[in-house]
RODO-2510 file (C-alpha; in nm, 4 decimals, decimal comma):
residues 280
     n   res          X          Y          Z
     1     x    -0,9212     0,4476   -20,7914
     2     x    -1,1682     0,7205   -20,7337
     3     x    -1,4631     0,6111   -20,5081
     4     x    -1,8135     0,5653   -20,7375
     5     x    -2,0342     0,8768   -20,7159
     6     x    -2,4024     0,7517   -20,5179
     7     x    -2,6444     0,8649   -20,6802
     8     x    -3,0103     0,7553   -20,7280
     9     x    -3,4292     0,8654   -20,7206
    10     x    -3,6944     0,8254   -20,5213
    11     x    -4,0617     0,7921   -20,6248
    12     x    -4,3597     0,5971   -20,5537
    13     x    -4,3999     0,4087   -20,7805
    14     x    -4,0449     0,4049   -20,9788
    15     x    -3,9604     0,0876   -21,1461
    16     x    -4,0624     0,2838   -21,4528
    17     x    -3,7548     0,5079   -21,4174
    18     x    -3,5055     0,5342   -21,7204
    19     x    -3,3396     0,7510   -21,5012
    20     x    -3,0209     0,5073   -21,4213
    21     x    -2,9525     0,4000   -21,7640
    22     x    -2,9429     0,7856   -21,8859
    23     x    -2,6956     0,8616   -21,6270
    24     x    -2,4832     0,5686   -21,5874
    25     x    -2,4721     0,5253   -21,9975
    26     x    -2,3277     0,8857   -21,9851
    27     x    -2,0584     0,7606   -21,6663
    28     x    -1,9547     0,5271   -21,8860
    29     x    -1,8986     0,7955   -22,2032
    30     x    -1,6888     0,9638   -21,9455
    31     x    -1,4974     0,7181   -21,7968
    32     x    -1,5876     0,8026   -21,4398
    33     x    -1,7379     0,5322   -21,2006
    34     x    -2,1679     0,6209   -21,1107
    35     x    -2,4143     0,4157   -20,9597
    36     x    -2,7353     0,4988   -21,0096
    37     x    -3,0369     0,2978   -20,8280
    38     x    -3,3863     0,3169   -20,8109
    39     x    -3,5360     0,3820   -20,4448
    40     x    -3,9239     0,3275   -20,4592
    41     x    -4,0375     0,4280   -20,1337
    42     x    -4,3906     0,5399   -20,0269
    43     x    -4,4842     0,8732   -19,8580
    44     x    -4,5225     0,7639   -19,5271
    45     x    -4,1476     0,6171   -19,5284
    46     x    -3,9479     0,9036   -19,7000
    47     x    -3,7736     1,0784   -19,4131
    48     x    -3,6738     0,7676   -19,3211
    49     x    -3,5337     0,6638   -19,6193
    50     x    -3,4264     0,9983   -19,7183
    51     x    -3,2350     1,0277   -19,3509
    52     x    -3,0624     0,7220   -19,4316
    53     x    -2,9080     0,7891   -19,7745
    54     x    -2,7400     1,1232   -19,6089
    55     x    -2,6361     0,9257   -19,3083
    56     x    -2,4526     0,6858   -19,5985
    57     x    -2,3458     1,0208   -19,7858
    58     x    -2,5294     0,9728   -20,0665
    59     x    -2,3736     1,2314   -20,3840
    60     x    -2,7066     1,3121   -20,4874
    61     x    -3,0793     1,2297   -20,5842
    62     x    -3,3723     1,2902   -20,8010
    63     x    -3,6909     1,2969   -20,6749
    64     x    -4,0197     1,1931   -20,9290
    65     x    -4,4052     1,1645   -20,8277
    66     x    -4,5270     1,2252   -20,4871
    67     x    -4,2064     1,3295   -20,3421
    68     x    -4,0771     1,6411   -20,5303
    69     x    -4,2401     1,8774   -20,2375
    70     x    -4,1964     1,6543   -19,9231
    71     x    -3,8385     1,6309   -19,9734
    72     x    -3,8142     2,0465   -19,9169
    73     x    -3,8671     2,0170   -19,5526
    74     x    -3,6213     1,6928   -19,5185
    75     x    -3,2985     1,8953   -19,6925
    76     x    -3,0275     2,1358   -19,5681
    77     x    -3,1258     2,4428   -19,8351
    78     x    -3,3627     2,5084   -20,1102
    79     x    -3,2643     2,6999   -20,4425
    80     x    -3,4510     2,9985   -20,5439
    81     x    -3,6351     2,8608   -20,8755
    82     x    -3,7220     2,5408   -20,6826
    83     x    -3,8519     2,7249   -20,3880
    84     x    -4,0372     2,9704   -20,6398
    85     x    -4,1807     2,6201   -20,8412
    86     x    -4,2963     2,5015   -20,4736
    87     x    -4,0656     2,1632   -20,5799
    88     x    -3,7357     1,9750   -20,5661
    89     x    -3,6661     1,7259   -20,8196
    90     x    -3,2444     1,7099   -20,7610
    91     x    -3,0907     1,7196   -20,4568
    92     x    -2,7027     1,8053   -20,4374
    93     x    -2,4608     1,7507   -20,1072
    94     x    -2,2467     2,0310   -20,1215
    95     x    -2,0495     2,1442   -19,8101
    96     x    -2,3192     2,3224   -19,6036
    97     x    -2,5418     1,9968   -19,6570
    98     x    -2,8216     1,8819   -19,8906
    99     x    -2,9332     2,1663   -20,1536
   100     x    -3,2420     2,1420   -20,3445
   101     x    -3,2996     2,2651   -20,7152
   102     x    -3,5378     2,1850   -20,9953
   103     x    -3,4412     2,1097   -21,3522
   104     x    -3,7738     2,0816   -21,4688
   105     x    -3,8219     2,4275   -21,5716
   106     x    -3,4553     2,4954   -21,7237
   107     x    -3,5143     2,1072   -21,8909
   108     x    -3,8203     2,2401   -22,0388
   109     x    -3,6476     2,5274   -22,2303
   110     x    -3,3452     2,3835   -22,3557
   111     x    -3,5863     2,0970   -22,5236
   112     x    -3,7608     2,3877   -22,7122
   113     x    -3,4466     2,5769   -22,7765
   114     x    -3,3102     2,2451   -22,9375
   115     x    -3,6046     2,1850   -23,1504
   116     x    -3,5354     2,5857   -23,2782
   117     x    -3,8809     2,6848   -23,0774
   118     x    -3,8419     3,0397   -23,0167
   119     x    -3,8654     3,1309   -22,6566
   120     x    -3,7764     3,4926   -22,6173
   121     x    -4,0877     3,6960   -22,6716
   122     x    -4,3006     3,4226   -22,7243
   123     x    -4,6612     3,4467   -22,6292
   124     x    -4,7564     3,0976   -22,4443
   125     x    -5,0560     2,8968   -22,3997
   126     x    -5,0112     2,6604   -22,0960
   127     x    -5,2771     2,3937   -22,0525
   128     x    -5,2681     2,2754   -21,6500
   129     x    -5,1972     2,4602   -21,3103
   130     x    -4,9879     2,1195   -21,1387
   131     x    -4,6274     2,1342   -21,0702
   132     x    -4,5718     2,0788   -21,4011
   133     x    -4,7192     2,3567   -21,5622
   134     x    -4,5555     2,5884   -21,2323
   135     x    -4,2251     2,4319   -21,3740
   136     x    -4,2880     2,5187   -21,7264
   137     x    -4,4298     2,9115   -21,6456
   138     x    -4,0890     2,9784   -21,4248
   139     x    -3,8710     2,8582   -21,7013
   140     x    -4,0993     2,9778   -21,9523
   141     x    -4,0814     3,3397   -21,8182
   142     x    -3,7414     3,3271   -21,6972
   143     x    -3,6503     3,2504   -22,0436
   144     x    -3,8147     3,5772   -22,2033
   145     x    -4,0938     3,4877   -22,2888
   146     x    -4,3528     3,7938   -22,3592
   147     x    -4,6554     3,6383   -22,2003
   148     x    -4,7528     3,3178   -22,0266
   149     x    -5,1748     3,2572   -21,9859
   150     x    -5,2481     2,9568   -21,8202
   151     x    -5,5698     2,7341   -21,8515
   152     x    -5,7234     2,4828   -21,6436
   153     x    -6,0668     2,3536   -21,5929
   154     x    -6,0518     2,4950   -21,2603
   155     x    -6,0166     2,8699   -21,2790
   156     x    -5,9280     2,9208   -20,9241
   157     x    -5,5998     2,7021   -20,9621
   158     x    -5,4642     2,9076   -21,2354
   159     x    -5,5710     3,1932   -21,0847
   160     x    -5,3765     3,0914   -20,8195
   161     x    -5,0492     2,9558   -20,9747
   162     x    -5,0222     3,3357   -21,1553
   163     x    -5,1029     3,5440   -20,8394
   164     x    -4,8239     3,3555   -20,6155
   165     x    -4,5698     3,4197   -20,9428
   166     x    -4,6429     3,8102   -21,0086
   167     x    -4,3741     3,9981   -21,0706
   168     x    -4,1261     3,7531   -21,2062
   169     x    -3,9182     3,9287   -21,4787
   170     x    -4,0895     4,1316   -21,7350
   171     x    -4,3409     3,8132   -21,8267
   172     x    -4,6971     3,8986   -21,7954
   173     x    -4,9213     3,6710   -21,6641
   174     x    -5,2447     3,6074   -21,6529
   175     x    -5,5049     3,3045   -21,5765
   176     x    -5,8017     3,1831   -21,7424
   177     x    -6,0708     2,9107   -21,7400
   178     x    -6,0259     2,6455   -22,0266
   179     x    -6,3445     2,6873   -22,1403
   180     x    -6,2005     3,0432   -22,2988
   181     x    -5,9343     2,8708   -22,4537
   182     x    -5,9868     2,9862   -22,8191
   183     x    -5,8875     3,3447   -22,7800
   184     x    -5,5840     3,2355   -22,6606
   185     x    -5,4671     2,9862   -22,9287
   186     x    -5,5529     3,2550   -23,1998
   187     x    -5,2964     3,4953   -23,0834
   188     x    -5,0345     3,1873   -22,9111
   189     x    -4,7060     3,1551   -23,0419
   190     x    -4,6269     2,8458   -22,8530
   191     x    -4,8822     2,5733   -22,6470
   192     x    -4,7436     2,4148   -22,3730
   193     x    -4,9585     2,0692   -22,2627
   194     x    -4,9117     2,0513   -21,8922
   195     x    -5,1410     1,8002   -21,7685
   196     x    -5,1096     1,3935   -21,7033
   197     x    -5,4569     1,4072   -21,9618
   198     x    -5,2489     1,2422   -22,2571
   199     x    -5,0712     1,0008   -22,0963
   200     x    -5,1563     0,6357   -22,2293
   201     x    -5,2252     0,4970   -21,9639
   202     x    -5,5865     0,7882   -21,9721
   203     x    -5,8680     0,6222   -22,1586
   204     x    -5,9891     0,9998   -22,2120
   205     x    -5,6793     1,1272   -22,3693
   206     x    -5,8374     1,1450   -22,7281
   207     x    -6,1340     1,3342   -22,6176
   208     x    -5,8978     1,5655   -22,4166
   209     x    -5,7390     1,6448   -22,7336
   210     x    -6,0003     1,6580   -22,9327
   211     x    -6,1667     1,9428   -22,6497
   212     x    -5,8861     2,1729   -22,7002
   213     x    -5,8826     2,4557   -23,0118
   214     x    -5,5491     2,3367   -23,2108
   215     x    -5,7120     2,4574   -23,5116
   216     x    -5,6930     2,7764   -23,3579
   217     x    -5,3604     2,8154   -23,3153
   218     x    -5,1084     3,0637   -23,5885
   219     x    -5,0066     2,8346   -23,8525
   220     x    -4,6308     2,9027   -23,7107
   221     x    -4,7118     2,8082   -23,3443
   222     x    -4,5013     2,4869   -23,1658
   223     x    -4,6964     2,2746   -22,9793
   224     x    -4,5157     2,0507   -22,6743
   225     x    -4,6708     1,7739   -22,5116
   226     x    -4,4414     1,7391   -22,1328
   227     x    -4,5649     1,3656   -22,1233
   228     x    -4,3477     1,1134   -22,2652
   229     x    -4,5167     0,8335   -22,2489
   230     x    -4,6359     0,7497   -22,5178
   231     x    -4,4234     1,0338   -22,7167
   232     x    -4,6480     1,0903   -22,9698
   233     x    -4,9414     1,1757   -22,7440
   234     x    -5,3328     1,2992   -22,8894
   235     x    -5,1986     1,6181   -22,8747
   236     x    -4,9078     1,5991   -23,0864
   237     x    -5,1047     1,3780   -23,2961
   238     x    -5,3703     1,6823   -23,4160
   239     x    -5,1146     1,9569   -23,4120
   240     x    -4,8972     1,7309   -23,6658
   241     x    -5,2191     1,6906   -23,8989
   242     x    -5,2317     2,0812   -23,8974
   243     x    -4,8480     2,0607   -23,9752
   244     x    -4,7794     2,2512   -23,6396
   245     x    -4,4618     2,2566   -23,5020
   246     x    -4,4266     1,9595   -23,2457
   247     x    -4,1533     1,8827   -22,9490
   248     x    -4,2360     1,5598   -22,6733
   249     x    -4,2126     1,5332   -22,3858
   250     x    -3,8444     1,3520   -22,4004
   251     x    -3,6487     1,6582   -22,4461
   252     x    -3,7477     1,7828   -22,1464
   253     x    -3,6963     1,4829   -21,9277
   254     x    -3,3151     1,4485   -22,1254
   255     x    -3,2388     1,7560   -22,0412
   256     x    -3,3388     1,8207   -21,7003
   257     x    -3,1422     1,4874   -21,6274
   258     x    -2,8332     1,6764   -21,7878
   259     x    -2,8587     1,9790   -21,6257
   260     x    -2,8879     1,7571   -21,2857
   261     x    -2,5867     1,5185   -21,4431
   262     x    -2,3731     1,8509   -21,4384
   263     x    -2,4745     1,9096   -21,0858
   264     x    -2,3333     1,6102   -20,9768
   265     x    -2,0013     1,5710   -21,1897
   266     x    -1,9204     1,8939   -21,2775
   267     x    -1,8588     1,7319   -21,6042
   268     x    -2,0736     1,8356   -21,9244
   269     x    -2,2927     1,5153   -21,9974
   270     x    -2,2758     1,3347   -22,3519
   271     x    -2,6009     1,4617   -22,4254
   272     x    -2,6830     1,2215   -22,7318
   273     x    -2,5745     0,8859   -22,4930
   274     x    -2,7889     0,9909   -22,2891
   275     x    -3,0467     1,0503   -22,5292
   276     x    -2,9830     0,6788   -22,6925
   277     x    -2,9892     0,5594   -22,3353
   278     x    -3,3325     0,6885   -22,2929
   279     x    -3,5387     0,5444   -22,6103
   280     x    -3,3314     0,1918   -22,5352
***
């Protein structure tokens, strides 16, 4: 009997993680032996722990909040997108060592692409200049999209996000300040909510919401939320009223898991076990 494939991810804090049921539920559609486990570990002590797991031989890993960019300088290789995103959430051993990739941004478009959001040529609104939103512009424009305009309070951080991803594909860019938000709903074909603003746990995520110009937006446009928690966030809430197009933030975290699943095996992943897995 085949050894179990070692798998696990590190964050700070992580108990929160529906990361091993996803991918052990879909082990166990497949017949093949995983182990998943959760590694919370805080900044200070990643190398360490990190140095460990390949010392063991660890198969793989994800990485989730504050790790995804420490890791790059503690692996054997970094992919392309993930060194373009300026983060690793999946790390691979291969034969030449410990590869880095992100799955974020490729998660992120297959989610739309389920939901029958049009990606090629669309004209996108992204709220947020984080790792997130970097995540979401790469896959956005990678994708086809015609145009990508990101927003944040801060000017200088979108500003900056565009300028250090010119030239990607055909995609224009461009950067704004939120407070010039409503010319860019009118003409958006899809919104993209990139910030940690609606997440539950933010007392302010209702006026958030209520700050941004939904109303604005084409009565066609798709609106996605990347927070999951809770899945029908403030956001989702007032595009729904308008009877906007809506996607959560779930169908990006299934899918990046998938795409990292695949990785791993080599196996295509049992995509709606995993989703059942995930809303257990």
């Amino acid at each position: 009997m085949a050894d179990a494939i070692q798998l696990g991810i590190f964050g700070w804090p992580v108990a929160h993680s529906k990361s091993p049921q996803m991918h052990e539920a879909a082990a166990r559609a497949l017949g093949i032996a995983l182990r998943y486990e959760r590694f919370e570990v805080e900044p200070t002590g990643l190398a360490e722990a990190v140095q460990q797991k390949h010392r063991a031989g660890i198969d793989g890993y994800n990485l989730t909040v504050p790790h995804k960019q420490a890791i790059m300088a503690l692996i054997d290789d970094v992919a392309p997108d993930a060194r373009a995103i300026g983060a690793v959430n999946t790390v691979v051993r291969t034969d030449l060592g410990y590869v880095g990739h992100n799955t974020d941004a490729a998660g992120l478009v297959r989610s739309l692409e389920e939901a029958s959001v049009r990606v090629r040529e669309a004209r996108v609104v992204v709220v947020g200049a984080g790792g997130a939103a970097r995540a979401g512009v790469v896959g956005l424009a990678d994708a086809g999209a015609a145009e990508v305009t990101v927003l944040s309070r801060r000017s200088e951080q979108a500003e900056a996000l565009v300028a250090s991803l010119s030239g990607r594909g055909s995609c224009r860019l461009n950067a704004s300040p939120l407070s010039e938000a409503k010319g860019h709903f009118e003409r958006a074909s899809l919104f993209v909510q990139a910030t940690s603003a609606t997440l539950g746990s933010n007392a302010g995520a209702a006026e958030f919401a209520a700050s941004l110009p939904i109303d604005s937006l084409p009565l066609d446009a798709a609106v996605v939320d990347m927070v999951y928690q809770p899945l029908r966030t403030t956001v989702l809430e007032r595009a729904e009223r308008r009877g906007l197009t809506t996607v959560d933030g779930l169908g990006m975290l299934l899918h990046q898991g998938a795409i990292a699943f695949e990785m791993w095996t080599g196996l295509q992943p049992p995509i709606d076990v995993m989703r059942a897995a995930l809303s257990d």
